[in-house]
PyMOL Python script that loads the backbone (N, CA, C, O; Angstrom):
from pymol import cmd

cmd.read_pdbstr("""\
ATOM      1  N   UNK A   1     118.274-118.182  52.564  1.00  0.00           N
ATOM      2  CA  UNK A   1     117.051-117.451  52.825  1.00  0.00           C
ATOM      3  C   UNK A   1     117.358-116.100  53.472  1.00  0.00           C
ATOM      4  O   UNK A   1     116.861-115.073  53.009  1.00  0.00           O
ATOM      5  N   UNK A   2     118.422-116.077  54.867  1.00  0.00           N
ATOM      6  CA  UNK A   2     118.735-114.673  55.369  1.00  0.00           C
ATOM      7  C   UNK A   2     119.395-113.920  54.550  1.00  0.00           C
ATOM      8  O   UNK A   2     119.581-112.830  55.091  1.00  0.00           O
ATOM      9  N   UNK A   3     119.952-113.974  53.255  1.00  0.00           N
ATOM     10  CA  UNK A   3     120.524-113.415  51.725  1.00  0.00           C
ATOM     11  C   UNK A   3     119.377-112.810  51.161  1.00  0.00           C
ATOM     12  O   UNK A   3     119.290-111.588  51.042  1.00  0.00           O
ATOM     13  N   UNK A   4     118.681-113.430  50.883  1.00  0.00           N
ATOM     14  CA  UNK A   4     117.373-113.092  50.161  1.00  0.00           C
ATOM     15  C   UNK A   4     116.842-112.286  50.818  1.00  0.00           C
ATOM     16  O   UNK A   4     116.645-111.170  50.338  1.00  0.00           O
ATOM     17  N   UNK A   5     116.425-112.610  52.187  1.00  0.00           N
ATOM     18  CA  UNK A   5     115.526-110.995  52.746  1.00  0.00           C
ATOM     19  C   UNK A   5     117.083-109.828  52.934  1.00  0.00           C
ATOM     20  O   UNK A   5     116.968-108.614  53.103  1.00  0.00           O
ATOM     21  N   UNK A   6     117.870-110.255  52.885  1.00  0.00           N
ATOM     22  CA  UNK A   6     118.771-109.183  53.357  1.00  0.00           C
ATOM     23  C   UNK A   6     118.835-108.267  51.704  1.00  0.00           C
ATOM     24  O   UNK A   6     118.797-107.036  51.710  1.00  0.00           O
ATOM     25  N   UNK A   7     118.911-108.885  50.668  1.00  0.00           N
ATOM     26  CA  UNK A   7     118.796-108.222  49.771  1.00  0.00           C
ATOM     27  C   UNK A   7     117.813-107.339  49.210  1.00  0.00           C
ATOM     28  O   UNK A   7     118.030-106.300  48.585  1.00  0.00           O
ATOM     29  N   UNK A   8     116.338-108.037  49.596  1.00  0.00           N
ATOM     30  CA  UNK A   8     115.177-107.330  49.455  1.00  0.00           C
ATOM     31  C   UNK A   8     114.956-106.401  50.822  1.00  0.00           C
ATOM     32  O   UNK A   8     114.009-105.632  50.991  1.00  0.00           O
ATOM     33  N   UNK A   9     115.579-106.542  51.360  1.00  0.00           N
ATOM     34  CA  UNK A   9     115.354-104.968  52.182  1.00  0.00           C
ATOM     35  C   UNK A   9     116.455-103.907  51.829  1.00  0.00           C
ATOM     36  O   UNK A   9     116.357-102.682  51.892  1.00  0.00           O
ATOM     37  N   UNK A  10     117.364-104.555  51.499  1.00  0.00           N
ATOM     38  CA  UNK A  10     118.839-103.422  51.295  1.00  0.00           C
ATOM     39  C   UNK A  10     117.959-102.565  49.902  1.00  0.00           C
ATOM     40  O   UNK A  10     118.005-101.391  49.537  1.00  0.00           O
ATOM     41  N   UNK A  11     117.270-103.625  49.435  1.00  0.00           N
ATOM     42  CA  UNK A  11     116.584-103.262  47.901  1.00  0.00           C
ATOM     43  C   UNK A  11     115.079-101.631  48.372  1.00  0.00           C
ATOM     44  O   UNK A  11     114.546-100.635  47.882  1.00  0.00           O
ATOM     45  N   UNK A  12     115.103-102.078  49.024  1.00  0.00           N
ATOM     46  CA  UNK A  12     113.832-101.615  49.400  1.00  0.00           C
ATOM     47  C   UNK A  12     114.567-100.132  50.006  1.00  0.00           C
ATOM     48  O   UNK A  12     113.965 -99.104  49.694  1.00  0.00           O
ATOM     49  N   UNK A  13     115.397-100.029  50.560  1.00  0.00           N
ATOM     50  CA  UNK A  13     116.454 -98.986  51.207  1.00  0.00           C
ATOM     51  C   UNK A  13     116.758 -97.829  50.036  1.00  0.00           C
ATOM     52  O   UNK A  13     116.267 -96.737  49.748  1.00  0.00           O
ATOM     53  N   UNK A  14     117.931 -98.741  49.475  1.00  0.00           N
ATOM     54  CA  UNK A  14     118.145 -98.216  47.797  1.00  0.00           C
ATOM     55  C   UNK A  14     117.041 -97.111  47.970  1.00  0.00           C
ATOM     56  O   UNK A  14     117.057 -96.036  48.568  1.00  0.00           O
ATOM     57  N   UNK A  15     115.596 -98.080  46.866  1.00  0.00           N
ATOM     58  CA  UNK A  15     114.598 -97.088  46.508  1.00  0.00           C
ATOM     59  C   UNK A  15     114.173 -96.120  47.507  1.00  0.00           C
ATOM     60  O   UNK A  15     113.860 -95.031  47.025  1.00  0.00           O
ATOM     61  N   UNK A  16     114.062 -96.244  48.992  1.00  0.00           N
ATOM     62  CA  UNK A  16     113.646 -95.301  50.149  1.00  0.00           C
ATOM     63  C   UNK A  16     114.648 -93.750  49.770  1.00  0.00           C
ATOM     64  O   UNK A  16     114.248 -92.648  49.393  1.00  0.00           O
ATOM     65  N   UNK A  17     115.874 -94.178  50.022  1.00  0.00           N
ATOM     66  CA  UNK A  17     116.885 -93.270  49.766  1.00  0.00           C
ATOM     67  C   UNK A  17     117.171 -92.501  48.934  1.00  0.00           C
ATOM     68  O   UNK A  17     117.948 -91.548  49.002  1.00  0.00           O
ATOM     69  N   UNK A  18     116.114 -93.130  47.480  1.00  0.00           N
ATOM     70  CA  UNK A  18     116.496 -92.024  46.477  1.00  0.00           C
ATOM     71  C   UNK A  18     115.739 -91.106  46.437  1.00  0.00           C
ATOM     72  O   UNK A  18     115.949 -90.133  45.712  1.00  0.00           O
ATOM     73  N   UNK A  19     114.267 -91.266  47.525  1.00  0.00           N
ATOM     74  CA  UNK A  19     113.492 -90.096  47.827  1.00  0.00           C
ATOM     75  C   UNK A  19     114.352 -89.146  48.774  1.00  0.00           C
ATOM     76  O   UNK A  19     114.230 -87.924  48.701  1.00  0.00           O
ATOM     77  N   UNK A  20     115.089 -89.663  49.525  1.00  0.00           N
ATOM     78  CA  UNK A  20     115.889 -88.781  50.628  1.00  0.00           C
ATOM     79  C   UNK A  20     117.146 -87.568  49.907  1.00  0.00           C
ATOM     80  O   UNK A  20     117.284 -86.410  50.301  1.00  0.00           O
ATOM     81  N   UNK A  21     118.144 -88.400  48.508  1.00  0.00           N
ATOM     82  CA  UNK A  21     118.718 -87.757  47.871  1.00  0.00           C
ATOM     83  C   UNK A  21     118.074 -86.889  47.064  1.00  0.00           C
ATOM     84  O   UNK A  21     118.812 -86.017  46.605  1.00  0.00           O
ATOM     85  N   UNK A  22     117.056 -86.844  46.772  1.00  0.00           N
ATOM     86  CA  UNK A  22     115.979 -85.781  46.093  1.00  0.00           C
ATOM     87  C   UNK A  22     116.440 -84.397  46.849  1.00  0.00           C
ATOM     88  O   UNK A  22     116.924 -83.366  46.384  1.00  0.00           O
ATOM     89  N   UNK A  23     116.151 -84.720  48.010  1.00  0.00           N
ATOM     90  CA  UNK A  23     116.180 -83.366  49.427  1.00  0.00           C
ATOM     91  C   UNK A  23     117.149 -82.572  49.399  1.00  0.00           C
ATOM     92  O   UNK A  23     117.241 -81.347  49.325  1.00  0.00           O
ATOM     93  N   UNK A  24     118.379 -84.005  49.514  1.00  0.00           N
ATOM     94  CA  UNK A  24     119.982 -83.169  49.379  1.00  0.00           C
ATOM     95  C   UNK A  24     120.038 -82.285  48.329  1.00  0.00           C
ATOM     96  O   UNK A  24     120.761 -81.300  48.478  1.00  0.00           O
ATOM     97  N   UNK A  25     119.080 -82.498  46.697  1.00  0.00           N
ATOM     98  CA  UNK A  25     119.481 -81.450  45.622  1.00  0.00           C
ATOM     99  C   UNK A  25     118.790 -80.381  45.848  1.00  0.00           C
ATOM    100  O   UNK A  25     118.761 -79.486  45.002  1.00  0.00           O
ATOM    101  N   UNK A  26     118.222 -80.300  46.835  1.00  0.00           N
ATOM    102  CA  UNK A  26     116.760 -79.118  47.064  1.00  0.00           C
ATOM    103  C   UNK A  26     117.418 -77.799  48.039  1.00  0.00           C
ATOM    104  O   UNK A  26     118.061 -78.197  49.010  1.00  0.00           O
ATOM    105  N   UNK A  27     117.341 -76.627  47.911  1.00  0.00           N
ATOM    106  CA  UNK A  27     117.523 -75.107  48.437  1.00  0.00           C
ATOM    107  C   UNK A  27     116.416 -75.789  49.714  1.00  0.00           C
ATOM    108  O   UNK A  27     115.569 -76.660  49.520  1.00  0.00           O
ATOM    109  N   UNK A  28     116.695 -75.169  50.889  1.00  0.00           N
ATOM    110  CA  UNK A  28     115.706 -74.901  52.180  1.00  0.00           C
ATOM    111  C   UNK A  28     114.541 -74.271  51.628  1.00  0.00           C
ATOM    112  O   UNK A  28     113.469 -74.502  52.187  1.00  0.00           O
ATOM    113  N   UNK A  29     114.559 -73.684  50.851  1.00  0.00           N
ATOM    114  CA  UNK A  29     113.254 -72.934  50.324  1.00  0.00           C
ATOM    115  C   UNK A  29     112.160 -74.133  49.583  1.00  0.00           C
ATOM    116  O   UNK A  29     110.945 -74.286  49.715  1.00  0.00           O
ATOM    117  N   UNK A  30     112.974 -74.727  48.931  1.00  0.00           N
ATOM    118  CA  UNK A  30     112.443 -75.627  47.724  1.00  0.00           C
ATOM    119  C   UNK A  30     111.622 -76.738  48.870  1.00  0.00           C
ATOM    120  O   UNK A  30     110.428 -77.032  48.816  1.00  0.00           O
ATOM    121  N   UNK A  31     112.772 -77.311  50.038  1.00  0.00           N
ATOM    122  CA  UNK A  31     112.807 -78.091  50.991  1.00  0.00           C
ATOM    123  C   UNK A  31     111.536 -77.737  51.600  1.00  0.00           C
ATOM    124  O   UNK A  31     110.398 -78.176  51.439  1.00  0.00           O
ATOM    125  N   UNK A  32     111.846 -77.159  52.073  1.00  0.00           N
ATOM    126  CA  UNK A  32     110.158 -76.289  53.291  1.00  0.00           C
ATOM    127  C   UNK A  32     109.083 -76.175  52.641  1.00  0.00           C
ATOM    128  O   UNK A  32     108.055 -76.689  53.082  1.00  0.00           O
ATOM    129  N   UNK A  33     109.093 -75.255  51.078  1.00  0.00           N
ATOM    130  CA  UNK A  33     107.983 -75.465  50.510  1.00  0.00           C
ATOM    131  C   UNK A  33     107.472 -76.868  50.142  1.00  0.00           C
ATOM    132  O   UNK A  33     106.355 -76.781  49.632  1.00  0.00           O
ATOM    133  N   UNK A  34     107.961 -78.248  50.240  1.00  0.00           N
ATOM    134  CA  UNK A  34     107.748 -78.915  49.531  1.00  0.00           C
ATOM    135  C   UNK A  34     106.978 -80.301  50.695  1.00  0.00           C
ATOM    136  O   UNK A  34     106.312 -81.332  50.594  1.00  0.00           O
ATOM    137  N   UNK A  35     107.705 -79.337  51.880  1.00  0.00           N
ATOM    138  CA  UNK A  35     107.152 -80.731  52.565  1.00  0.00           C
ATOM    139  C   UNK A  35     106.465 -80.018  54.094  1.00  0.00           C
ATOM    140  O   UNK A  35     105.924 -80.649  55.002  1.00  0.00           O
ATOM    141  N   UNK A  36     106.692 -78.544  54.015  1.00  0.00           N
ATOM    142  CA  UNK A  36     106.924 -77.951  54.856  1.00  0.00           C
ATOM    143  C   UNK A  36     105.559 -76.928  55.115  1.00  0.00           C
ATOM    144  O   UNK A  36     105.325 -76.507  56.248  1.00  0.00           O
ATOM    145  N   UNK A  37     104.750 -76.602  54.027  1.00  0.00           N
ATOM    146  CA  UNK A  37     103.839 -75.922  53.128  1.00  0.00           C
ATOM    147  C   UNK A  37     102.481 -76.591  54.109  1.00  0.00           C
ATOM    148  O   UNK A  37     102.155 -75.844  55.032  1.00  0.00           O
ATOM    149  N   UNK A  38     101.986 -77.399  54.038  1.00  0.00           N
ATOM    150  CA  UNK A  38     100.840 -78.223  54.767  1.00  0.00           C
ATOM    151  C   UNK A  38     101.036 -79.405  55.936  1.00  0.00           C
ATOM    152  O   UNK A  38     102.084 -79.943  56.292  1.00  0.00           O
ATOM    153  N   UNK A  39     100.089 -79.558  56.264  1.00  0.00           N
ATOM    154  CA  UNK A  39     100.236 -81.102  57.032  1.00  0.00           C
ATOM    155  C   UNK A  39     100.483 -82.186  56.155  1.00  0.00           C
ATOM    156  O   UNK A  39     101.311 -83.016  56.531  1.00  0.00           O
ATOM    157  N   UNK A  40      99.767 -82.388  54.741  1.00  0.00           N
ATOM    158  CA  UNK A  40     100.250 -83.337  53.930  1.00  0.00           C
ATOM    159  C   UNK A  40     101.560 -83.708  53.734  1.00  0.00           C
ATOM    160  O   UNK A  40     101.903 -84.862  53.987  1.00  0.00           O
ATOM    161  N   UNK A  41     102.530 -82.694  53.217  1.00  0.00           N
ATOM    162  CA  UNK A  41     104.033 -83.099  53.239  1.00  0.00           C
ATOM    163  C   UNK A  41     104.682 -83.182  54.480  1.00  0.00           C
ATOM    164  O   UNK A  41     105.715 -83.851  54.509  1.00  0.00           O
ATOM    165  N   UNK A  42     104.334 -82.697  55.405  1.00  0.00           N
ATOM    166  CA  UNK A  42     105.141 -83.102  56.837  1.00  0.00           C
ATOM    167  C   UNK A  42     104.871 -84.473  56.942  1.00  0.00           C
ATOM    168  O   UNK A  42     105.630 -85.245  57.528  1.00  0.00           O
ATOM    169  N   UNK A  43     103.653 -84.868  56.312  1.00  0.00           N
ATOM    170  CA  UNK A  43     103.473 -85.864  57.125  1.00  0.00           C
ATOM    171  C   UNK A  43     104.065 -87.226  56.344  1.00  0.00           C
ATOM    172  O   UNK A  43     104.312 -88.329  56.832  1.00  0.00           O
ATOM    173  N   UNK A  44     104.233 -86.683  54.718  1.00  0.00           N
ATOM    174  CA  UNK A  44     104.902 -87.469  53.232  1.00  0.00           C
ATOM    175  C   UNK A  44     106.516 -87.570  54.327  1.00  0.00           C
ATOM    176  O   UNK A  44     106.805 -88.654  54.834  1.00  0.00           O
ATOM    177  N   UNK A  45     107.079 -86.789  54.472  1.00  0.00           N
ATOM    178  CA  UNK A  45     108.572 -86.286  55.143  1.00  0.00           C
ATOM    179  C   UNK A  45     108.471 -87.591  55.880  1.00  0.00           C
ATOM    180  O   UNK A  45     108.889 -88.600  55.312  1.00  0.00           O
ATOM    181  N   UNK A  46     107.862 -87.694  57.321  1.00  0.00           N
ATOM    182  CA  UNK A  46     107.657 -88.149  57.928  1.00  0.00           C
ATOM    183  C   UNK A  46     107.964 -89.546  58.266  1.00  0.00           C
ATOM    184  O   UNK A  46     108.846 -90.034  58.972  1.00  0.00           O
ATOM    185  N   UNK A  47     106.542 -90.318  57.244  1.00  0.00           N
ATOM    186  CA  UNK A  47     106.280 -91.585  56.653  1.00  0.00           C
ATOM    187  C   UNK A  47     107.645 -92.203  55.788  1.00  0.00           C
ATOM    188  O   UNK A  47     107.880 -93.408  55.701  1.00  0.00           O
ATOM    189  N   UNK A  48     108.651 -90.911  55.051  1.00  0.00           N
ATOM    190  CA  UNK A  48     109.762 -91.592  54.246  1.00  0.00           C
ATOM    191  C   UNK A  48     110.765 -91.673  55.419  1.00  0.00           C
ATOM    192  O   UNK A  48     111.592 -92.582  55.490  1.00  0.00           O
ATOM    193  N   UNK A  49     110.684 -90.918  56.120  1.00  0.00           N
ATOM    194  CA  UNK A  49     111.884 -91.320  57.166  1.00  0.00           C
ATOM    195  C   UNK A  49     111.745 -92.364  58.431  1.00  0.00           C
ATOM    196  O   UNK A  49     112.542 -93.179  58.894  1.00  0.00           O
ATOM    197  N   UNK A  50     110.673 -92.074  58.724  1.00  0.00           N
ATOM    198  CA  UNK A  50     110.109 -93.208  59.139  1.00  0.00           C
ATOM    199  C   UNK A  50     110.548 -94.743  58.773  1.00  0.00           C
ATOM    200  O   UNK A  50     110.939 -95.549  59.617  1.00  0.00           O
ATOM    201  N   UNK A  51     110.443 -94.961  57.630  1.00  0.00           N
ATOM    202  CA  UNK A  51     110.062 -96.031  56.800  1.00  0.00           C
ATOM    203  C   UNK A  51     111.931 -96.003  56.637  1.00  0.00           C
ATOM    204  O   UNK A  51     112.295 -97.167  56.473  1.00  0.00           O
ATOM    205  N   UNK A  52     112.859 -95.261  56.639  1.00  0.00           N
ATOM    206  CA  UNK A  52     114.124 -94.915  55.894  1.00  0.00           C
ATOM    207  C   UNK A  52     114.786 -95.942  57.307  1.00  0.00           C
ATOM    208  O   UNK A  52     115.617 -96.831  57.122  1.00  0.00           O
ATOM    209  N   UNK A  53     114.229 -95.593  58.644  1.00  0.00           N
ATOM    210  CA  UNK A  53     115.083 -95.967  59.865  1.00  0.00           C
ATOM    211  C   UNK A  53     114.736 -97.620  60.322  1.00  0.00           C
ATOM    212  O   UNK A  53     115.442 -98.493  60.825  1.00  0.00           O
ATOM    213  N   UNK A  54     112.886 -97.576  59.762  1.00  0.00           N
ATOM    214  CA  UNK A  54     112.267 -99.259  60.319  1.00  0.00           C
ATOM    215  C   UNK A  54     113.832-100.226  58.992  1.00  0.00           C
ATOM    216  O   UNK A  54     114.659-101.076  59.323  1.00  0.00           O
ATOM    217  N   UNK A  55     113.652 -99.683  57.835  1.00  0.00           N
ATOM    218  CA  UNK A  55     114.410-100.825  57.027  1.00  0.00           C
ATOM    219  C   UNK A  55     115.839-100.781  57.044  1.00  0.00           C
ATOM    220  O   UNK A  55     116.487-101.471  56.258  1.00  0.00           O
ATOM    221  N   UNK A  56     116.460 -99.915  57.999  1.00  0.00           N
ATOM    222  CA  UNK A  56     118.195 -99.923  58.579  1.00  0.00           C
ATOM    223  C   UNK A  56     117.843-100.593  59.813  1.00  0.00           C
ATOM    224  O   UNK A  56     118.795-101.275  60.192  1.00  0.00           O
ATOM    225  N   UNK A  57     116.731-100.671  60.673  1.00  0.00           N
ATOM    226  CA  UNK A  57     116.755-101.657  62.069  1.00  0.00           C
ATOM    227  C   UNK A  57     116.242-102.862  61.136  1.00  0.00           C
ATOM    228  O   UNK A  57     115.603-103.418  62.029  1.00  0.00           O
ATOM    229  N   UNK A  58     116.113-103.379  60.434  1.00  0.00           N
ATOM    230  CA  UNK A  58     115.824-104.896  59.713  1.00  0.00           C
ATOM    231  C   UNK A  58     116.653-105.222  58.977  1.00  0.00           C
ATOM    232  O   UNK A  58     116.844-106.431  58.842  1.00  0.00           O
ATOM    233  N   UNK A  59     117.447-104.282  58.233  1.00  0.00           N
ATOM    234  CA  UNK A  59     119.019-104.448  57.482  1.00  0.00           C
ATOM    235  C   UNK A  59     119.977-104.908  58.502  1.00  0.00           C
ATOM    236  O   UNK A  59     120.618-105.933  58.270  1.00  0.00           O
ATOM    237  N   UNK A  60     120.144-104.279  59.588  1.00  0.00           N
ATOM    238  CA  UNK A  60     121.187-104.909  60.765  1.00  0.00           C
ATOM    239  C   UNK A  60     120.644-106.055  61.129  1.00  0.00           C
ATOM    240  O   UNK A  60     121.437-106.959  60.866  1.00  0.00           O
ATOM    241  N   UNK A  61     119.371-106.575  61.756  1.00  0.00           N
ATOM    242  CA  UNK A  61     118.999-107.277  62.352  1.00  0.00           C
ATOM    243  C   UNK A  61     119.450-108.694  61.165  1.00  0.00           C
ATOM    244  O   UNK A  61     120.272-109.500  61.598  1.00  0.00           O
ATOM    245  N   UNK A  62     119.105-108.830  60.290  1.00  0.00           N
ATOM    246  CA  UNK A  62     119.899-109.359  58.893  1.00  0.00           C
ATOM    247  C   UNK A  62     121.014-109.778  58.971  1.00  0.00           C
ATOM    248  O   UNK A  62     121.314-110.971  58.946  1.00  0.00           O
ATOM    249  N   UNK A  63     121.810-108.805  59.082  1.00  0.00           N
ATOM    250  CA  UNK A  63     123.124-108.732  58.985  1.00  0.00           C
ATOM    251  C   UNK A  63     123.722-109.333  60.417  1.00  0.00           C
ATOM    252  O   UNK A  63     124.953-109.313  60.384  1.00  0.00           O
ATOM    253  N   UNK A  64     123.276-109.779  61.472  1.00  0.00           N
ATOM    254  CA  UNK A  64     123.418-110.101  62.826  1.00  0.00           C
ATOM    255  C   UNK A  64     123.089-111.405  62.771  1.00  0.00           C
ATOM    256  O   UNK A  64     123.570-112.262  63.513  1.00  0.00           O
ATOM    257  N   UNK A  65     122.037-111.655  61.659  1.00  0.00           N
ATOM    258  CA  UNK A  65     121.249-113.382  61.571  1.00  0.00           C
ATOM    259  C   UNK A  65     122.477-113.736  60.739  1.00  0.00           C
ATOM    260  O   UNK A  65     123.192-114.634  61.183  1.00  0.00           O
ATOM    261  N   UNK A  66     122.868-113.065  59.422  1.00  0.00           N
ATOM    262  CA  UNK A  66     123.628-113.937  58.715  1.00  0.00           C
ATOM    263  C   UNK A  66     125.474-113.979  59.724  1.00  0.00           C
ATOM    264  O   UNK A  66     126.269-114.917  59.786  1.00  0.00           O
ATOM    265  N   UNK A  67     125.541-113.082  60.125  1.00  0.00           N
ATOM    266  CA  UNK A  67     126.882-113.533  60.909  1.00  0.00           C
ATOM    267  C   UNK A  67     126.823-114.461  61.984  1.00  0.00           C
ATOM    268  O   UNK A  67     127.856-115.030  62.336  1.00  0.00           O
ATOM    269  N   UNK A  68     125.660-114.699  62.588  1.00  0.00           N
ATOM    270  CA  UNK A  68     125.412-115.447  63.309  1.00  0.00           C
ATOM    271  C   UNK A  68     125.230-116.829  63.184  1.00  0.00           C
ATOM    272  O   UNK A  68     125.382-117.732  64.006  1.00  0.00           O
ATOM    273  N   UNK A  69     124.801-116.839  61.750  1.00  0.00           N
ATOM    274  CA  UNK A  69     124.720-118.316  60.758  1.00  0.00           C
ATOM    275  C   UNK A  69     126.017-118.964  60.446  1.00  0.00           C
ATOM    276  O   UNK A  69     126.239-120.155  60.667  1.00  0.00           O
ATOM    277  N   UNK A  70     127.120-117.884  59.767  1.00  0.00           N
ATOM    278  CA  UNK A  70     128.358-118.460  59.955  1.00  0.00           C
ATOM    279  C   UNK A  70     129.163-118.428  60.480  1.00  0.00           C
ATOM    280  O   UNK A  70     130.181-118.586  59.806  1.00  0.00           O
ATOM    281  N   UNK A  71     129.324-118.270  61.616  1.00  0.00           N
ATOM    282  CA  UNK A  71     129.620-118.639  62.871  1.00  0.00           C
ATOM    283  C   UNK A  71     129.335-119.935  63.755  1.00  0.00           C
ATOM    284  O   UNK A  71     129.920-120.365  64.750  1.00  0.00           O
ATOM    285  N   UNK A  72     128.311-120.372  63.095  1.00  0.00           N
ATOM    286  CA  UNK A  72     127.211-121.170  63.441  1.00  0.00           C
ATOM    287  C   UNK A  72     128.319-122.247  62.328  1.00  0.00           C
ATOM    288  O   UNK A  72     129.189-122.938  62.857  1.00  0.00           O
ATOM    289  N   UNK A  73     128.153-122.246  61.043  1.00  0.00           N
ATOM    290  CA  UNK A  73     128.571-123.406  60.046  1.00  0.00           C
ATOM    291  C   UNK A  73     130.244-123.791  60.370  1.00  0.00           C
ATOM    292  O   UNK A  73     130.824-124.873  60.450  1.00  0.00           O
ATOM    293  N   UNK A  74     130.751-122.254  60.524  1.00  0.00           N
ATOM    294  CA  UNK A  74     133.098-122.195  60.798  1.00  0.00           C
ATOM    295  C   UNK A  74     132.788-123.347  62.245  1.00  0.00           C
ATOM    296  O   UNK A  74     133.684-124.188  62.318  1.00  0.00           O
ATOM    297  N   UNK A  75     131.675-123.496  63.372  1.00  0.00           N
ATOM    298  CA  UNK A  75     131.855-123.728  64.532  1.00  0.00           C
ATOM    299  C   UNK A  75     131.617-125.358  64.221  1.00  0.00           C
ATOM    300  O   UNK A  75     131.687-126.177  65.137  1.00  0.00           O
TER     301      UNK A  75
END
""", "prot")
cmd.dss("prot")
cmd.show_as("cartoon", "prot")
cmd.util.cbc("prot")
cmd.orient("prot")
């Protein structure tokens, strides 16, 4: 079961991230205009990074249950 959510969040990461690598192909110009332009995209920016850091604190926390599990089974 801690496999399964660990995969569907790593999954969920993946897709977060490929909004983030979007950025990396983007000029500061392209960048600023795009998210930078209104309150709407600051706030799009925001919500993806946001959302980019909650599912790396639930990816570890995961990753802490399943080492903790076998540790738990070697013991």
């Amino acid at each position: 079961t801690l496999v399964d959510k660990l995969t569907t969040v790593d999954l969920k990461m993946w897709n977060n991230q490929e909004i983030l690598y979007e950025i990396r192909k983007m000029s500061f110009e392209e960048y600023k205009n795009k998210y930078f332009d209104d309150v709407e995209g600051a706030k799009k920016l925001w919500e993806i990074l946001k959302k980019a850091c909650d599912l790396n604190v639930q990816r570890n926390q995961l990753i802490d249950e399943v080492d903790s599990k076998i540790i738990e089974i070697v013991e």
